[in-house]
N, C-alpha and C positions, 0 to 999 in steps of 0.2 A: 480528295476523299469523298466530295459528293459524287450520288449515284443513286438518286432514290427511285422507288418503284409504279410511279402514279402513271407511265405506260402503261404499266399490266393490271392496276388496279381499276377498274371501270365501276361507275356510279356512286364514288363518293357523297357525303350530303351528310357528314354528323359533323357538329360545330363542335368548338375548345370542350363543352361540359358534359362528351356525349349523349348529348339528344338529339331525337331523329333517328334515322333511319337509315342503311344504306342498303342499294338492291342486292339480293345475293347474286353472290361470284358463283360461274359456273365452278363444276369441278374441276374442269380443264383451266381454267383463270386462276384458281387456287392453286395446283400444281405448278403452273408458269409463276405465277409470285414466289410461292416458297423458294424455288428456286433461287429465280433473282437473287432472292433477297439470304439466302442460305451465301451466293460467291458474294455479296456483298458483305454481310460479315464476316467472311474471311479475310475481306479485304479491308475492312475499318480494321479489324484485330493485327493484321501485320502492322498496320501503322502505328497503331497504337504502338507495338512491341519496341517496332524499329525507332520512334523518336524516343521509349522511357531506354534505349540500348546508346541515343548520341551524347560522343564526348561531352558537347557543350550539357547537358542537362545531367550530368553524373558530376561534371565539376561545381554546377549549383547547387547540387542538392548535397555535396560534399564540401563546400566554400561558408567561411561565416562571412557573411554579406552584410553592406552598410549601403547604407544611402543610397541612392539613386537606380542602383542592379537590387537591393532587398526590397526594395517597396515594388519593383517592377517583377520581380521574380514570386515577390509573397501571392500579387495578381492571377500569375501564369499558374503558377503553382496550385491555384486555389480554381480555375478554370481546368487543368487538367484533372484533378479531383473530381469535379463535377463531369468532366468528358466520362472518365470511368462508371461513375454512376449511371449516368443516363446510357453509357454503351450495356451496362449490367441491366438495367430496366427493358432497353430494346432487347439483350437477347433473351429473359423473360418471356419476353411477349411470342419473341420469333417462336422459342421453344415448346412456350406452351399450344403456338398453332400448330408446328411441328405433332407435338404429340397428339392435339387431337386430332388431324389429317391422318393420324397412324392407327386409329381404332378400328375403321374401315375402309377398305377399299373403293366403297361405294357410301360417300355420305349423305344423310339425309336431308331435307330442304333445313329441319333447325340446325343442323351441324355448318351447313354450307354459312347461312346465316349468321352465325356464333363468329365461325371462322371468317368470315367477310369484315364482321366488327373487328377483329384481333388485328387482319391483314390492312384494312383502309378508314376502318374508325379512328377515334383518337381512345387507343388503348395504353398507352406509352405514360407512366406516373412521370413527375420530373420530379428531384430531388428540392427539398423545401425552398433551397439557397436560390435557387433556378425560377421561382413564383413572387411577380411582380407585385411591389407593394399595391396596388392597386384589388389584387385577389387574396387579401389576408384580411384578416379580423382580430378583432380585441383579444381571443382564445388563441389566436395562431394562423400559420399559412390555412386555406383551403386547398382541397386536393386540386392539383391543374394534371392533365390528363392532356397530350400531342399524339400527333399519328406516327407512324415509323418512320414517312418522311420529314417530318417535322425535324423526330429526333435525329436523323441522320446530320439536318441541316447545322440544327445547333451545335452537333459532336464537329462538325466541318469546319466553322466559325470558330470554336473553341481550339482545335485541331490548329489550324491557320495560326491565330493570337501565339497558343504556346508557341510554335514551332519557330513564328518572327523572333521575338524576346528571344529564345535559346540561340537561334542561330546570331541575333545581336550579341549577347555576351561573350558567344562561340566567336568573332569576328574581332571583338572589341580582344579578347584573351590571346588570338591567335596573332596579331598586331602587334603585342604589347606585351607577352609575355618573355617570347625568347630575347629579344631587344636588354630587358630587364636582366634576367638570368646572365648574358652577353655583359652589362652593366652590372652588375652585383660582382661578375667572376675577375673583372678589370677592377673594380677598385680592391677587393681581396689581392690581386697580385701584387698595385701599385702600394698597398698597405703592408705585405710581407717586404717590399725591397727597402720601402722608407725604414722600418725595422731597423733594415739589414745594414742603412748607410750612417744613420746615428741612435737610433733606439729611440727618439724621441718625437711628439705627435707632431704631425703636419697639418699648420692651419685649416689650407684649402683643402686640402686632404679631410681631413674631419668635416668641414662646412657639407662639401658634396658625398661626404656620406649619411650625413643628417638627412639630405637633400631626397637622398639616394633610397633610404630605410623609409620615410616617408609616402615616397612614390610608389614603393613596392608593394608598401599595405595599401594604401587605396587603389593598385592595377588588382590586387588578389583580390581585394572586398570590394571593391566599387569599379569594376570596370565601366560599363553604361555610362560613367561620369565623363570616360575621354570621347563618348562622341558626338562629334561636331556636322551636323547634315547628314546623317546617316555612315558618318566614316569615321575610324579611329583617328584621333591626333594626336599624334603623337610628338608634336612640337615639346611638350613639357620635358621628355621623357631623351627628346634629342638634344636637347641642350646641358642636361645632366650627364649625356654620353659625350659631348664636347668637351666638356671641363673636364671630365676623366683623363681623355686623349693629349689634354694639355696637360696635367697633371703628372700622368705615365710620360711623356715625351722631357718633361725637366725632369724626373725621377730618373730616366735613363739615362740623360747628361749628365745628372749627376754622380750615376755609377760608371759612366765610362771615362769624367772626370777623375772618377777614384783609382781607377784601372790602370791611366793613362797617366798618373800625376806625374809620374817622376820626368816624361818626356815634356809634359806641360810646363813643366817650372824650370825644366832648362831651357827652352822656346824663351818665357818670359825674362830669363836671367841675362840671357843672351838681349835680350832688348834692351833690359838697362843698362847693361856694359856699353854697349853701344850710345845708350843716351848720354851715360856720362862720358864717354870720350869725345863725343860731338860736344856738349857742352866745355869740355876743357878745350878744345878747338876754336868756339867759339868766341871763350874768355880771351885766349892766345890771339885770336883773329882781331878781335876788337880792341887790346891794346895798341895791338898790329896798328891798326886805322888811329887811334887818336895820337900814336907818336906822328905817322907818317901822312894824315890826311888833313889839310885845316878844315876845321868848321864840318865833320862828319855827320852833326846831328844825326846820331845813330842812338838808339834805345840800349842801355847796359844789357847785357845776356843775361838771362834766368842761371840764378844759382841755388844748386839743392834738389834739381828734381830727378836726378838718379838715388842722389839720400831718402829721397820721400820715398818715391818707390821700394827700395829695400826694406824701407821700413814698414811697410805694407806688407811684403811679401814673409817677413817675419812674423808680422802678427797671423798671416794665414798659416803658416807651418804648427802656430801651435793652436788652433782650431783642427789639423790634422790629426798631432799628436791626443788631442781630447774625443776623435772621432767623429765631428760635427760637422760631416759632409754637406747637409744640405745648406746650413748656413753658407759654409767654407763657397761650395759652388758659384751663388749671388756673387760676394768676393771679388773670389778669380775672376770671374768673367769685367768685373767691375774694375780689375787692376791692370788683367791686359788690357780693355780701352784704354787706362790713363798712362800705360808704358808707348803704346803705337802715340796718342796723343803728343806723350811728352817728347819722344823722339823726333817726331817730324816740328815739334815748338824749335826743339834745337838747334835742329837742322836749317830751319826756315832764318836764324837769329847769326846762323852761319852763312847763310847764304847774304844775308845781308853786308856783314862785313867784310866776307869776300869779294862781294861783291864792287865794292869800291875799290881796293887792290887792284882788282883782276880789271877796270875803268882806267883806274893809271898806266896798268901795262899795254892797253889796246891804244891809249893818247900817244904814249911811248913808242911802239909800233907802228903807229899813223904819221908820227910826225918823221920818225926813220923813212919809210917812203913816200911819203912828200919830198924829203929831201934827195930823194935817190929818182923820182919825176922830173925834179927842178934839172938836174946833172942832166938827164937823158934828152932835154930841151934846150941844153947849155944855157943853162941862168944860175949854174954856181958860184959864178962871181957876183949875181945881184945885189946893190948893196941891203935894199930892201929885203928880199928873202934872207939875208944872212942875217940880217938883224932878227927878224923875226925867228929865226930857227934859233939863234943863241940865247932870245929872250925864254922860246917855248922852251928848251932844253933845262935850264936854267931852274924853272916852275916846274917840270915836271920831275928832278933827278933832286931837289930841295923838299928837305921833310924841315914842317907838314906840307907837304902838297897840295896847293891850290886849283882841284881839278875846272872848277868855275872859271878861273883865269884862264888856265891850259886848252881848255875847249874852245873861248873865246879867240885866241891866239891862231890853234892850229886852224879854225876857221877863216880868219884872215890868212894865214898862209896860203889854206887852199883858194881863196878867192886871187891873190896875186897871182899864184900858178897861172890860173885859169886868163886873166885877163893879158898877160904876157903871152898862154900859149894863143890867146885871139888875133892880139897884133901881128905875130911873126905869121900869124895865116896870114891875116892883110894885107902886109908888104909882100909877100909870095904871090 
């Protein structure tokens, strides 16, 4: 906006209190100023127009402001007040040169004079607020009196300040607003579905809208407060839209929980039938082992945890029947862990006992061909192998079964094999 006229004005020399003298402007000097200084306020006054017409400066002067933007904007506010003044003062002055330059065509040396004070003196009043304490007295301001360029300078200065400030709040609002509204319109929805799924409030639900109503009044009233180095931060403002997102994202589990129930709880049902028939398995299997195994040191099998379950899944049906989705949801998700959990407990408690079974039938197995090795090397008449095989046989077709002995046994067996089949290499 600066653009002042001290090109075209030649021979300045009045100080701040106009005194002195300056030489008079030709007339041709005088028409080239007025000019000037005619497109130069044209040009201050657009500006003026165009910042009192920017978003950012309609939403401040329309916002009830706190803290940190109200003290900052009371400033601006209170500097473009005085721009207006001191731009009404200059155009004053301009105008009143104006009109006297319009008397005649041909001014005379006091006219040119006059006008030379108006156009490069210090003709230009400042409004009171604008007169440094230093030029006041016990009565009040004294009058302080600047040149046109002077007051161009200050309107520039003043010009600048607002227009930072505005364009900061404009910046810090434009950051921070839609984000907010974006946030405001997600917890509204995630608040109509909690409604929807039991009628009743949701902790975090409520917290982060405390959270939420909070943030909104100080982004409306105190924007200037989120900036950090010249930039919006919007870390506060991100983190309250985080918790939304978690919040919305169990809300809709929990509605598609609700949606989905009836195939969810035959999934689950279907797992405990399964636990409990593996645990009847299990029970069967472990008898199994301590009629037919000596010494199985084997752990009893869990009993009751298809009963447990059920009875869990009972108490969820009627948090359904009461409509208590989002409890109910925690629950489920809580009871299918402990159905996969308790299945594969089962499972693992059957694996065990079978496991010793299925150890007899492989010794069983080993020791058949062993003996069918022995024949194929003719040492079926061994008396040492036959012994050994009727002792293994013996251990291994005898409940309880001494797999410790049995393993011990077909090991010697297999070492005879072995050392017979070495000699007959020998003697070959």
């Amino acid at each position: 906006m600066r653009g002042g006229t001290g090109e075209a004005i030649a021979g300045q020399t009045l100080d701040q209190s106009g005194a002195g003298a300056a030489a008079p402007m030709s007339r041709e000097g005088v028409d080239h100023a007025l000019r000037k200084l005619r497109e130069e306020r044209e040009r201050i006054s657009a500006s003026l127009v165009e910042l009192e017409g920017q978003p950012g400066i309609r939403l401040l002067k329309g916002a009830r402001l706190t803290g940190e933007t109200w003290r900052r904007w009371e400033d601006a506010r209170s500097r473009l007040g005085t721009l207006w003044q001191i731009f009404d003062a200059y155009q004053r002055v301009l105008e009143a040169a104006c009109e006297l330059r319009g008397r005649s065509p041909r001014p005379d040396p006091a006219t040119l004079a006059e006008l030379s004070g108006l156009l490069s003196g210090c003709s230009v009043e400042l409004p009171d607020g604008e007169i440094p304490l230093e030029h006041r007295t016990l009565l009040g301001p004294q009058e302080r009196r600047i040149t046109l360029d002077e007051a161009v300078a200050m309107m520039s200065d003043a010009f600048e300040f607002v227009a930072r400030e505005v364009a900061a709040a404009d910046s810090a609002w434009t950051a921070l607003l839609l984000p907010l509204e974006e946030a405001e319109e997600s917890w509204r929805e995630a608040t109509r579905l909690a409604h929807t799924l039991d009628g009743t409030r949701h902790p975090e639900l409520d917290r982060v809208g405390r959270e939420l109503t909070a943030l909104g009044r100080l982004v409306r009233t105190d924007p200037l407060s989120f900036m950090q180095n010249g930039h919006p931060d919007t870390g506060r403002l991100d983190r309250v839209r985080a918790a939304l997102r978690t919040v919305g994202d169990e809300l809709a589990g929990v509605a598609r929980m609700r949606d989905e129930y009836p195939g969810l709880v035959a999934r689950v049902t279907a797992v405990i039938e399964e636990t409990e028939q593996t645990e009847r398995r299990a029970r069967e299997t472990y008898e199994t082992v301590l009629a037919k195994i000596h010494s199985p040191n084997l752990p009893a099998p869990s009993e009751g945890l298809g009963t447990a379950l059920r009875d869990r899944l009972a108490a969820l049906e009627r948090l359904r029947e009461a409509g208590r989705w989002v409890e109910m949801a925690g629950r489920f998700a809580e009871l299918e862990r402990a159905a996969e959990e308790a299945l594969e407990r089962a499972r693992g408690e059957l694996r065990l006992s079978a496991g010793l079974l299925d150890r007899r039938g492989e010794l069983r197995g080993r020791l058949e061909a062993y003996r069918a090795k022995a024949a194929r090397l003719g040492l079926i008449e061994d008396e040492r192998l036959t012994a050994l095989y009727g002792e293994a046989r013996e251990v291994l077709w005898t409940a309880p079964c001494d797999l410790r002995r049995a393993t011990a046994i077909l090991a010697e067996f297999q070492r005879v094999i072995r050392a017979s089949e070495s000699e007959t290499g020998t003697r070959r």
